[in-house]
C-alpha positions, 0 to 999 in steps of 0.5 A, a space after each residue: 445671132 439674132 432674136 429670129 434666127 436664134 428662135 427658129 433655131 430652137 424650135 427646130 431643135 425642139 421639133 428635132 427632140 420630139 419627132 426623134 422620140 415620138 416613135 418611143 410611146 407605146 399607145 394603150 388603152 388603160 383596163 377598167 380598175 387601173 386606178 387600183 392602188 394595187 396596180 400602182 404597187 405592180 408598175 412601179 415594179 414592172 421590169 426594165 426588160 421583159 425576155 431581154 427586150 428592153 421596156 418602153 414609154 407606154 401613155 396609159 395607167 398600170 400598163 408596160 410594153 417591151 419590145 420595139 415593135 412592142 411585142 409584150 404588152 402588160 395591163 393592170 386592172 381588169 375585172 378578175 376572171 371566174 372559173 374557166 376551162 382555159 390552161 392554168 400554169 403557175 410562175 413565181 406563185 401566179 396563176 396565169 389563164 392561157 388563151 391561146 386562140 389567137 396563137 401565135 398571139 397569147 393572151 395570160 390572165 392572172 387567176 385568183 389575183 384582185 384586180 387581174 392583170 393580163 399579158 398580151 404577147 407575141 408567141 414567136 417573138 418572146 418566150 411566154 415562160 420567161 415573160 412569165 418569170 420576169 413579170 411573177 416578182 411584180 405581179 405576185 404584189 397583187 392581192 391572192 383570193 383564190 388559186 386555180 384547182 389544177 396548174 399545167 406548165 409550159 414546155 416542161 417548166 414551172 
């Protein structure tokens, strides 16, 4: 084979590899305090699936999706929230705020956790009590420095 057709080869291959990845990166912006090293201890045990849907490449700091579409989006580093009249429910010992305004799209913020970290999901595509379950053993590394007053659950289970 020659040096040309030999490099238009692997450049079709290498084409090849790329465009069958590029579907794979879940594109997200990073949150304002990403850069926490508390956010780097949750990524690093962020789950490999999240209510059985298996996780995937996400191009921004301290965040994880999982899904494919990407139903489950996970960000670390937002700004803690203050007192709130949001639901509050507790997994694996986190507060989590519920806002569900959007539903069946629900935002779940943690509570009384420095940095915050926050859940968007897909209400009809996940169960938000086993999002909850699978992400609490990560989240829980975040620093505690206040807890809500009063904690619902979600369908019964806590």
């Amino acid at each position: 084979m020659s040096r040309r057709p030999l490099a238009a080869f692997l450049l079709v291959a290498a084409l090849g590899a790329l465009t069958g990845c590029a579907g794979s990166t879940v594109s997200l912006q990073p949150a304002e305090f990403s850069n926490d090293p508390a956010c780097a201890d949750v990524s690093v045990l962020l789950p490999d699936a999240v209510d059985g849907q298996q996780r995937r490449w996400t191009d921004a700091q301290a965040t994880g999706a999982w899904g494919n579409p990407a139903d489950i989006l996970f960000t670390c580093g937002l700004e803690p929230s203050g007192p709130s009249t949001l639901r509050c429910i507790t997994f694996g010992g986190v507060d989590w705020l519920i806002d569900d305004s959007g539903d069946p799209k629900l935002y779940l913020t943690t509570y009384g956790r420095t940095p915050a970290a926050q859940v968007f999901m897909d209400n009809d595509k996940a169960e938000p009590a086993q999002v909850l379950t699978d992400l609490s053993a990560a989240v829980s590394t975040l620093p505690r420095d206040a807890q809500c007053t009063e904690t619902d659950s979600f369908d019964g289970e806590q």
